[in-house]
C-alpha positions in Angstrom: 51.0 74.2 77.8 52.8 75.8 80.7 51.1 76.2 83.5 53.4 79.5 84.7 53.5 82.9 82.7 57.0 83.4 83.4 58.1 80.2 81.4 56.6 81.5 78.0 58.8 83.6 76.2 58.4 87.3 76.1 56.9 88.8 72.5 57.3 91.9 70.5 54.2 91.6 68.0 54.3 93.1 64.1 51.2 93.0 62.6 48.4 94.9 60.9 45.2 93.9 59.9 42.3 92.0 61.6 44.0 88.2 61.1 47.1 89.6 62.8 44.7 91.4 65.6 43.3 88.3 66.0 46.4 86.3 66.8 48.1 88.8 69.5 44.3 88.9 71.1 44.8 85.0 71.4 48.4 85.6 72.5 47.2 88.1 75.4 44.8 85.7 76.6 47.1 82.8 76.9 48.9 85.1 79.1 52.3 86.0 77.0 54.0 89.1 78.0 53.7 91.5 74.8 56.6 93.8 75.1 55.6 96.2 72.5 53.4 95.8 69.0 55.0 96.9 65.6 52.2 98.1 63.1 51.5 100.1 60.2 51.8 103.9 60.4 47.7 105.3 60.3 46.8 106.3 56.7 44.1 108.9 55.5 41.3 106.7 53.7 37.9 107.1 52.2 36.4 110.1 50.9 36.7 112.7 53.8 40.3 111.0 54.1 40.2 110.5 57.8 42.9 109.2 59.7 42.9 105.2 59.9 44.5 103.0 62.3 45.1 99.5 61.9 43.4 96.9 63.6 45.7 95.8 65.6 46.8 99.6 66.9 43.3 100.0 67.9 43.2 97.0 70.1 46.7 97.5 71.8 45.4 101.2 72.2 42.6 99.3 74.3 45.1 96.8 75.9 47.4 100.1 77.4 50.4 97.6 75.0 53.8 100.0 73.9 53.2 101.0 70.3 55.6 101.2 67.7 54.5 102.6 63.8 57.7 103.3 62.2 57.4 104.3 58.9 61.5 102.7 58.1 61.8 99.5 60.0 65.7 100.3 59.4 65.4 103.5 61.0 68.9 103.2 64.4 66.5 105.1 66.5 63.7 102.2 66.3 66.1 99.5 66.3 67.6 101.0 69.6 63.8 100.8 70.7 63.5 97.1 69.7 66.9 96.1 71.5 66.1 98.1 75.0 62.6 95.8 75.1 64.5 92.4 75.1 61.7 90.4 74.1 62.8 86.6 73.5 61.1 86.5 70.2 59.5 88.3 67.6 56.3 87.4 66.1 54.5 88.1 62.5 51.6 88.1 61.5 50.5 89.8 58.3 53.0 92.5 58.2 55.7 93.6 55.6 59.0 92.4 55.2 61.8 92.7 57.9 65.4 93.8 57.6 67.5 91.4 58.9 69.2 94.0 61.5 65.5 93.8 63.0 64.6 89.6 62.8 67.8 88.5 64.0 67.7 91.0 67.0 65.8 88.7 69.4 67.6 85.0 70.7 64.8 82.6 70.0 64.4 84.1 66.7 61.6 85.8 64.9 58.6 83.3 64.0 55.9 84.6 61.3 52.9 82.5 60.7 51.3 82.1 57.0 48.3 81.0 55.9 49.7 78.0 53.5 51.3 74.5 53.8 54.6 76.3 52.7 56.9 75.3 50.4 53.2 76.0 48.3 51.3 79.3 48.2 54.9 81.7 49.2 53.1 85.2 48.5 50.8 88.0 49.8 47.1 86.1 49.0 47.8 82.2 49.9 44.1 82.0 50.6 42.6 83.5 47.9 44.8 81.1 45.5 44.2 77.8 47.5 40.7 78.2 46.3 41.3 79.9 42.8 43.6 76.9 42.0 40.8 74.0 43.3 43.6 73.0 46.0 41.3 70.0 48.4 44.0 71.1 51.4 45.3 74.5 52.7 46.4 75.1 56.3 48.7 77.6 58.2 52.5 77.7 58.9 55.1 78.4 61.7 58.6 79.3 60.1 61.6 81.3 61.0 62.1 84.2 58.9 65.2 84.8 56.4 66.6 87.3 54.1 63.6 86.2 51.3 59.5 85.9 51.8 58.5 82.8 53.1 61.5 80.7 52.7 62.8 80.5 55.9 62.6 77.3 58.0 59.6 75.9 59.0 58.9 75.2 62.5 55.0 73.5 62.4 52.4 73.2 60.6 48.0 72.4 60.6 45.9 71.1 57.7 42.7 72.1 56.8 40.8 70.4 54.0 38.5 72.4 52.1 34.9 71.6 51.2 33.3 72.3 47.8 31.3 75.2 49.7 34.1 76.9 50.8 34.9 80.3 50.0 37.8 82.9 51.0 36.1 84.5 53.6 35.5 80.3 55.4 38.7 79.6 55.2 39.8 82.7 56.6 38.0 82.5 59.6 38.8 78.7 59.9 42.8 79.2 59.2 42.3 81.8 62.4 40.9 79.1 64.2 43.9 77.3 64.0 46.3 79.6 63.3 46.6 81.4 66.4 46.4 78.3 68.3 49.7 76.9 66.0 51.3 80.2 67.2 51.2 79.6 70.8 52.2 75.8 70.6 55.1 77.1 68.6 56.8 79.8 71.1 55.5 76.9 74.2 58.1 74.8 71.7 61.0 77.2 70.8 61.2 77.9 74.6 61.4 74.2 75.7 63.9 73.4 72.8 62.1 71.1 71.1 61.8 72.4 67.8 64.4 71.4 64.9 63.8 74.2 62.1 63.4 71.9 58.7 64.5 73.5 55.7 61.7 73.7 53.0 61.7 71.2 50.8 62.1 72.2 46.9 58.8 70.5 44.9 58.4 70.0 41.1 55.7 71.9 41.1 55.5 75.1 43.7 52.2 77.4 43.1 53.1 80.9 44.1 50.3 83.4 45.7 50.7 86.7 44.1 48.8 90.0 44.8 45.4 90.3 43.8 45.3 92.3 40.7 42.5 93.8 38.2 44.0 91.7 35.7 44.2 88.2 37.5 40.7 88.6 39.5 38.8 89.1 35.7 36.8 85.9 35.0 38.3 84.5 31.9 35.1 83.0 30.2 37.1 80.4 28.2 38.1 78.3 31.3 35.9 75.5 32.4 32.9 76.0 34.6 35.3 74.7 37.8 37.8 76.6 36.9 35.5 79.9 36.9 33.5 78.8 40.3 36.6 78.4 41.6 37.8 81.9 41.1 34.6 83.5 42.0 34.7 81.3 45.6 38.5 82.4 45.8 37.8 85.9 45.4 34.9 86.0 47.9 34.0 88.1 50.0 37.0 90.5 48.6 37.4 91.3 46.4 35.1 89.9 44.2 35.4 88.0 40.6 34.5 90.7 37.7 33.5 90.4 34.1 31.8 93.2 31.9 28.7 92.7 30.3 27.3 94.1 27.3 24.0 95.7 26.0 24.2 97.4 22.9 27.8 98.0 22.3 27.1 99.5 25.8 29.8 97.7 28.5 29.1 97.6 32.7 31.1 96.0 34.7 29.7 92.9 37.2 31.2 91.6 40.4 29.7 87.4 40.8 30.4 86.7 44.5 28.6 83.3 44.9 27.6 81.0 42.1 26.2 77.6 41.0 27.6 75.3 38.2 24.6 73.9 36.3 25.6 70.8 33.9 23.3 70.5 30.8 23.0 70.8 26.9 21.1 74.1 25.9 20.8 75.7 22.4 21.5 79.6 24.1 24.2 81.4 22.5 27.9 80.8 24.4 28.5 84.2 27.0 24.8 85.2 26.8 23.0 86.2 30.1 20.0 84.4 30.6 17.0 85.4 33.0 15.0 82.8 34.0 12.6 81.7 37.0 14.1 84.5 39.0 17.6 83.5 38.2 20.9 84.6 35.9 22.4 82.1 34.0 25.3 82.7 31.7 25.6 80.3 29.3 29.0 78.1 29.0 29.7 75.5 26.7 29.7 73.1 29.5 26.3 74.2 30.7 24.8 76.9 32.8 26.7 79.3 35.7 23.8 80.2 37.9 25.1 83.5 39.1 23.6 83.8 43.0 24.9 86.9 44.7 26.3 89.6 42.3 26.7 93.7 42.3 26.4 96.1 40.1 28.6 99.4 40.0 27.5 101.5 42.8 25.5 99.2 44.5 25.4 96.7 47.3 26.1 93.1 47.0 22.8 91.6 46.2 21.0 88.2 45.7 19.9 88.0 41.7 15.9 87.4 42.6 16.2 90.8 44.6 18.1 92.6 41.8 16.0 91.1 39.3 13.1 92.9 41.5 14.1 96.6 40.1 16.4 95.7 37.1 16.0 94.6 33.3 18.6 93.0 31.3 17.6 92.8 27.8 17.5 89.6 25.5 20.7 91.1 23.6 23.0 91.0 26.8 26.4 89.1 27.1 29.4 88.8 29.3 32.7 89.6 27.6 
């Protein structure tokens, strides 16, 4: 790494949430001059509908950085802002999609970094997929944006292999870990000149990573017992694998945050919910899904001995 601040390239930032606060706090420290920070506009949220700010507003608030929330990233006026900063390069983390009148503004180009090996996982939840799909490797990539979503040429990339344990919120934090790190060898890079941008290449088989939906986060009860873990750890912490369950014609709805495949014969009816030992099973045709950390409607994630404390499932219930 350079040894002399005024040999990394200057930065204006576009992020929003806590991964993207995370990155330009990493940048700051590695001493990069942040020209300005692009972020969402603040947005009324929860029930008294208080003003929000983004994460990454509230730390460049701290940090004294210029502030940008533009609420058309096309808008002349903000574009004329963008040009009189004359940062070297733009960086993205996290952020929504860029005209091209604002990416091709700076002369090093405009990098974004996604939590994927891209050509795989092009889409708004890379991480939560990775898991959903029983992927054994993720990791984070540098590329140059283009006129489409994450098909722009790549600059670098960093494995990480995934343990069984794993869920979204581990390799979250781990893909920080080395994502921000992958972000500062890549500008040390583009300023030296020693990066050659590589087209993607085009695979066989390419697994997109669409928005999280009501319909695709729904634990489909007909898939194996992998298959459901594997949605349940992709969709953990947030925002949570969901099924209904069912006591006298009488349907709730269940969040399952952290479960246990159990592999045995048993003579229990497929879907029902068994209580056992201070456990909830649900019975598969494979064997047992020991169902660990779960939440009811209105109520706080809890471990199933503690809900089991102060709540009855009858004999008759089932998961739809």
């Amino acid at each position: 790494m350079f040894n002399n601040k005024e040999n990394l390239p200057s930065i204006v930032f576009f992020g929003t949430p806590e991964f993207a606060r995370f990155c330009l706090e990493y940048l700051i420290d590695k001493r990069f001059n942040i020209k300005g920070v692009v972020t969402a506009p603040d947005r009324k949220a929860g029930r008294g509908k208080k003003v929000k700010s983004s994460s990454v507003k509230i730390y460049s608030e701290k940090k004294g950085l210029k502030i940008f929330q533009p609420l058309n990233l096309s808008d002349s006026f903000f574009i004329s802002q963008l040009q009189n900063l004359s940062a070297e390069t733009y960086v993205v983390v996290a952020f929504r999609m860029l005209p091209k009148k604002v990416w091709t503004i700076p002369p090093l180009g405009t990098i974004n970094l996604h939590a994927s090996l891209l050509p795989n996982y092009r889409g708004a939840a890379p991480i939560n997929w990775v898991l959903i799909n029983g992927e054994s490797k993720t990791g984070v990539t540098t590329f140059l944006i283009n006129e489409n979503i994450d098909t722009g040429a790549l600059l670098m990339q960093d494995k990480l292999y995934i343990e069984d344990n794993f869920c979204a919120g581990d390799i979250y934090d781990k893909l920080l870990d080395i994502g921000a790190p992958l972000i500062v060898q890549t500008l040390i890079n583009l300023k030296k000149g020693n990066l050659i941008p590589k087209k993607q290449k085009k695979l066989e088989k390419l697994n997109d990573a669409p928005k999280l939906t009501s319909q695709n986060t729904r634990i489909n009860w007909n898939l194996t017992l992998t298959q459901i873990n594997n949605l349940i750890r992709g969709l953990s912490p947030y925002p949570g694998a969901w099924t209904e369950y069912s006591i006298d014609n009488v349907t709730t709805r269940i969040k399952i945050f952290k479960a246990k495949i159990v592999i045995k014969s048993h003579n229990h009816k497929i879907n029902t919910l068994i209580v056992e030992d201070n456990n909830i099973f649900i019975a598969h045709k494979e064997g047992l899904l020991n169902c660990i950390e779960i939440q009811l409607p209105n109520k706080k994630r809890m471990i199933a001995k503690d809900l089991l404390n102060g709540y009855i499932f009858s004999e008759s219930t089932y998961v739809l």
